[in-house]
N, C-alpha and C positions, 0 to 999 in steps of 0.2 A: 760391430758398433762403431760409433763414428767417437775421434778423439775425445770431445767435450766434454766435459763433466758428466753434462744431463745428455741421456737421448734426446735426438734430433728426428721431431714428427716434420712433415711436409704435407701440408693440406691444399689440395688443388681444388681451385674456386672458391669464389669470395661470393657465397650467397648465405642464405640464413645459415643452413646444413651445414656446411663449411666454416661459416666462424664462430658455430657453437658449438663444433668439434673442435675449434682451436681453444675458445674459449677453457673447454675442460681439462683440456692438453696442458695448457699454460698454467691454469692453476691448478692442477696436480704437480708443475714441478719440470715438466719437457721444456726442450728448446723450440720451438715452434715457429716455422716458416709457411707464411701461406701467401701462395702463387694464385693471381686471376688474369685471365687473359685481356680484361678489356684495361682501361686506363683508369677506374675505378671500380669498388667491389659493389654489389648491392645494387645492381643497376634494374634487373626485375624487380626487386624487392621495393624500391621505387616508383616505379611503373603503378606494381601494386594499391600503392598507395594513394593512386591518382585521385582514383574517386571515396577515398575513405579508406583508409589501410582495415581492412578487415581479419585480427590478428587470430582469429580462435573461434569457439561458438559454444554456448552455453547447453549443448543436447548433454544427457546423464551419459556415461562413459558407455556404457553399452550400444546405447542408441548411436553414440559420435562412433565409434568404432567399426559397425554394421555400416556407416559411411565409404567407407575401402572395399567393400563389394568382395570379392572372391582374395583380398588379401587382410579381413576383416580379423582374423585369428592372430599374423605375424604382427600389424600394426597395433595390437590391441596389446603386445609386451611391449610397443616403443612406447605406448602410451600410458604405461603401467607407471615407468621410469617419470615422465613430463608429458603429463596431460594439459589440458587447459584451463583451469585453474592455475600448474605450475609456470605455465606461459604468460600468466598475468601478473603473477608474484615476482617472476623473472623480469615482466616489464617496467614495474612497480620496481623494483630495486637498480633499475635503469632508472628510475626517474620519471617516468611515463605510466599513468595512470588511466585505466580504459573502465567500460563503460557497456552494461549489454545493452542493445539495441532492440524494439519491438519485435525483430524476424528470430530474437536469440542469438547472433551474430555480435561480436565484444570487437570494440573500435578504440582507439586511444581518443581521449578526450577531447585533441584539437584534429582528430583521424586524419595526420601525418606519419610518413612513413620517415623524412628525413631530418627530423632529431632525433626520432629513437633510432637510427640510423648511425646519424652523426657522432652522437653520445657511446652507442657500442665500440665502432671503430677504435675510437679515441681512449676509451679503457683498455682494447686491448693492446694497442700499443705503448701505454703508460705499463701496464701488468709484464712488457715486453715480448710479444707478439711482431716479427717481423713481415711488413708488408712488401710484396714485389708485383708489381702492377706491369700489365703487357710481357707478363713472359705466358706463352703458350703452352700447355702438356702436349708431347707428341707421343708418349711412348717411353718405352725402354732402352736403354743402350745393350747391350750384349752382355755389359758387365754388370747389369741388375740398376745403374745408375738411372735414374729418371733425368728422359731429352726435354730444353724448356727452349721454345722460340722466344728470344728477346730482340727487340730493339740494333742490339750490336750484335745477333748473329745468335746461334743455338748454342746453349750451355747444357755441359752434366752438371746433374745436383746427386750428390749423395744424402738421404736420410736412411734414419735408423726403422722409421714405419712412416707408413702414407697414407691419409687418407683422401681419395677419390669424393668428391662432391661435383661434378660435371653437369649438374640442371639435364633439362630432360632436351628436345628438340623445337622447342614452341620459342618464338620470338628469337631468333638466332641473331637478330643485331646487336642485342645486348648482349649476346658471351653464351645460351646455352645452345649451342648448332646440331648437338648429336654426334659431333665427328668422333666423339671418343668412342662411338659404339663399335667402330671398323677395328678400331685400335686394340680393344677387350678380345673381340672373336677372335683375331688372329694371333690372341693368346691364349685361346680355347676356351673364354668367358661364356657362358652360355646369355644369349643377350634376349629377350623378346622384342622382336619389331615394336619401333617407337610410331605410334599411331596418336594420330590428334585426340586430345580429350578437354571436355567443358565451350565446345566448336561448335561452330554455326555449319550447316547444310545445304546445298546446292537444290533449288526448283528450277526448273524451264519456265519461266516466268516469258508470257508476254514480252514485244523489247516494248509495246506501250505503258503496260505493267510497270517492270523497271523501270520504265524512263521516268514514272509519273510518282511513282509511290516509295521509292528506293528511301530507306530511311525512318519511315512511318511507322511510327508505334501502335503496337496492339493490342490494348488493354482495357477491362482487363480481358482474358481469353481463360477456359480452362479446355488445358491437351488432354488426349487421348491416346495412347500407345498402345502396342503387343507386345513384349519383349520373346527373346529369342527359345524362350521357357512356355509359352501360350499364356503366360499372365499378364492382364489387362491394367493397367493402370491410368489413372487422372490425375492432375497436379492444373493447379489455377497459379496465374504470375500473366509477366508480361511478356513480350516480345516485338523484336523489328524484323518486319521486310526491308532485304535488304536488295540490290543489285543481282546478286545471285540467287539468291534462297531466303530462308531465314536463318533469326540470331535471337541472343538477347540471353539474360538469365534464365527463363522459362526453358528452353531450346539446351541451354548446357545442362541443366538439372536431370534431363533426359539421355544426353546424347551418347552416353556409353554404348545402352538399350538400344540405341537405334543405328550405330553404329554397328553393333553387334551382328542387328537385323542386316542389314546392308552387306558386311559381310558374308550371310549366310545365303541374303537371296537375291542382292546383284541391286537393291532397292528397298526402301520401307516407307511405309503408310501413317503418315501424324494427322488424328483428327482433331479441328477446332471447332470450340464451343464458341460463336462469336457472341450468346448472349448468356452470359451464366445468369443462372436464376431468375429464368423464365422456362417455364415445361413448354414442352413443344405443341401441344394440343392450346394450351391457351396463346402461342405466337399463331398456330396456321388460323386461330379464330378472329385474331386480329387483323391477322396479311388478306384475309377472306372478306373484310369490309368492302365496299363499294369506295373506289377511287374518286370518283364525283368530278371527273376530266384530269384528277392529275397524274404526271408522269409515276412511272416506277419508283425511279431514285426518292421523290418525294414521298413517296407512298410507303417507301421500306424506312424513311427516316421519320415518317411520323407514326407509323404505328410498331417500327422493332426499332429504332434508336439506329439505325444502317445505315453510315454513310462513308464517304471518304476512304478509308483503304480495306475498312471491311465491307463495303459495298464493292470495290472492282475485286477482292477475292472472289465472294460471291459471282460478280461476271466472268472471272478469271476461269470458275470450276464448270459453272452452267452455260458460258459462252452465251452462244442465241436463245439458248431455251432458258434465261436470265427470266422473261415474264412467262415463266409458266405456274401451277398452278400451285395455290398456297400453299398445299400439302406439301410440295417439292420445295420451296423457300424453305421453309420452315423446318425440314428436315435438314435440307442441305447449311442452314444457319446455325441448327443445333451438334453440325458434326460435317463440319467439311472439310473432305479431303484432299491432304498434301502429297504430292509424289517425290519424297525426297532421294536424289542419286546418290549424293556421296556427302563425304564432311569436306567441309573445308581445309584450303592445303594445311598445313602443320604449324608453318610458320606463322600462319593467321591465331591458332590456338591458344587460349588462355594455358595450359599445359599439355602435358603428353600422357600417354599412355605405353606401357612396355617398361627395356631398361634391363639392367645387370637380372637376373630371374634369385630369385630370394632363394632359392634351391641351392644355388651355387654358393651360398652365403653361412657363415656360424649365425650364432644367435648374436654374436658383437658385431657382425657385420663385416665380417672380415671373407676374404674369399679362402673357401675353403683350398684352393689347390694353386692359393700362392700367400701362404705364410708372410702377415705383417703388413698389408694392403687391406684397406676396409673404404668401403662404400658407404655413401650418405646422400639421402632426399632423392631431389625426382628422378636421379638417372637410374635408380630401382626400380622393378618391374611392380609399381603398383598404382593407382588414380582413384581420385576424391573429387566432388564435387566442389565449387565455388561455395564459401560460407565460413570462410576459416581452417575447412580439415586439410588443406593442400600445403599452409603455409606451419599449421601445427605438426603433419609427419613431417617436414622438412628440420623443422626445427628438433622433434624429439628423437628423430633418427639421426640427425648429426651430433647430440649428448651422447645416444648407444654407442657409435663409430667413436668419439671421443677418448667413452670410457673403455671400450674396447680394445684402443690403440694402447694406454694406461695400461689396462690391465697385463695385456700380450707383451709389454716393453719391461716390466717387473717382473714377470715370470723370466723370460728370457736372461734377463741380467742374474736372477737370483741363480738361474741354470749355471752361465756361465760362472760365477760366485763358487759355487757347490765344489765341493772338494771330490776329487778323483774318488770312487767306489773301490 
């Protein structure tokens, strides 16, 4: 144990996970130091908030949980502790009062991320939480000491427990890069490959295509999917063409599934409905009228609403045979096919997928085969969808590792306490 009065927790990363691990640390009574590598904390959590900090989402706890896909069961104990609900009371006792939204999605009132930002910081260092900004985790020293790159050169830090909060590998400018993933394994962490999640997808797009339509929204659409299971699903929303492929919310609500496919068969198949709610029989009845001299283009925009990037789709998929015969419009409008190759690279990623494997972890999140070390948020092997469940496990899995540290630094003391047998 380290001299000071109170154990000495060291929480690396300064994102949600990480200062709600401090947070708990602190007010239970630890000395609490937390290390972030960039030159402020909360720099995604920022980003976040760009277009409406979207802190949570109003689905019943079952349905939000079923959100985490094949890690549905572990997050559904982080969730047990501080669901969403407790994430609005928590921000409500910040000061910041939110608000659910028509999609069920809960926003703060002014849907800023940097006061309730600013306001958390600033408690915990009144509560006395010390902050150290630009120092890097590298690792271990030989003597168990945790390596920090600063500014004037690499320092050992002694703590009494740590907790790991490292963000996953998506947006690496802001501080989460993934390096600490090299760093785990080669202390025998079992790590899952950190794979793009909530990503846009690579088409061979025309270069006229791109050149013309790069950016163009498309809405609204309802997709069409296979997932890697043979179950077919649909979901309506929107999405961009972009330069490479496509994006957009619609596109990440999917991408796990299609990822998944891609993995399995080297490629996968998105089909677009470019006219929801029109049956198909009653479009080829329409695209079947007589032209009366005018072109195609005019022809698909007065009688199916076709113009502008859902019309060069349509030539994009049918090429020359673009004026063929209504049947074939019509069909190809109600479900035209995307050849998607790959996801986009990682760093383009709204988040990741992979991370520490929950395997390797207690229930407090502590790694089972190094006593006193606990993980927290995305650098765990688990991915949620855009809609608030990304930023809710972050946040309730960095309280688990909190309490976790807590609990494990009380036992150990009361051990060492204990009178000889």
């Amino acid at each position: 144990m380290s001299t000071s009065a109170a154990p000495r927790l060291a929480v690396i990363g300064g994102g949600p996970a990480g200062l709600m691990a401090a947070e708990v640390a602190c007010r239970a009574g630890l000395s609490v130091d937390l290390y972030e590598a960039k030159g402020s904390v909360g720099r995604k959590f920022l980003i976040a908030g760009k277009g409406g900090l979207n802190l949570t989402h109003s689905d019943p706890l079952a349905l939000f949980a079923s959100r985490y896909r094949e890690r549905a069961d572990a997050v559904a104990q982080w969730l047990h502790d501080f669901d969403a609900d407790a994430l609005r009371e928590w921000a409500h006792a910040q000061g910041v009062e939110t608000y659910v939204g028509s999609s069920g999605r809960v926003f703060p009132l002014d849907r800023k991320a940097a006061p309730l930002l600013r306001g958390w910081v600033r408690r915990l260092k009144e509560d006395g939480v010390r902050f150290h900004v630009q120092h890097r985790w590298l690792g271990w020293t030989d003597s168990g000491a945790l390596r920090l790159s600063t500014p004037d050169g690499e320092h050992p830090v002694q703590a009494d427990a740590t907790v790991l909060a490292l963000g996953g590998g998506s947006w690496p400018q802001l501080g989460s890069d993934g390096e600490w993933a090299a760093v785990l394994a080669a202390h025998g962490i079992s790590i899952a490959p950190l794979r793009p999640a909530n990503c846009g997808f690579d088409i061979a797009w025309s270069a006229h295509f791109a050149t013309r339509h790069a950016g163009a929204p498309l809405k609204p659409v309802v997709a069409h999917w296979i997932d890697v299971h043979g179950k077919a699903h649909a979901l309506q929303g929107e999405c961009v063409a972009s330069a490479h492929g496509i994006e957009g919310s619609l596109v990440y609500a999917m991408s796990a599934d299609l990822r998944e496919v891609i993995d399995r068969d080297g490629e996968a198949t998105l089909w677009l409905d470019l006219v929801p709610g029109r049956e198909r029989e009653r479009l080829e009845a329409e695209l079947s009228r007589p032209r009366n001299g005018r072109s195609l283009s005019e022809h698909l925009r007065r009688q199916a609403g076709i113009s502008g990037v859902k019309a060069a789709l349509l030539h994009e998929v049918l090429g020359k045979t673009t004026a063929a015969d209504a049947a074939t419009l019509a069909t190809t409008l109600k479900r035209l096919p995307l050849r998607l190759l790959r996801p986009r690279p990682m760093a383009e990623a709204i988040s990741t997928a992979g991370g520490v494997r929950l395997e390797d972890l207690d229930e407090r999140l502590m790694l089972k085969q190094w006593p006193g070390v606990f993980c927290a948020g995305e650098m765990l092997d688990w991915e949620a969808p855009t809609g608030g469940y990304l930023l809710t496990a972050c946040f309730a899995s960095g309280l688990r590792a909190g309490h976790g540290a807590v609990a494990w630094l009380r036992e150990r003391a009361a051990t060492a306490a204990a009178p000889p047998q």
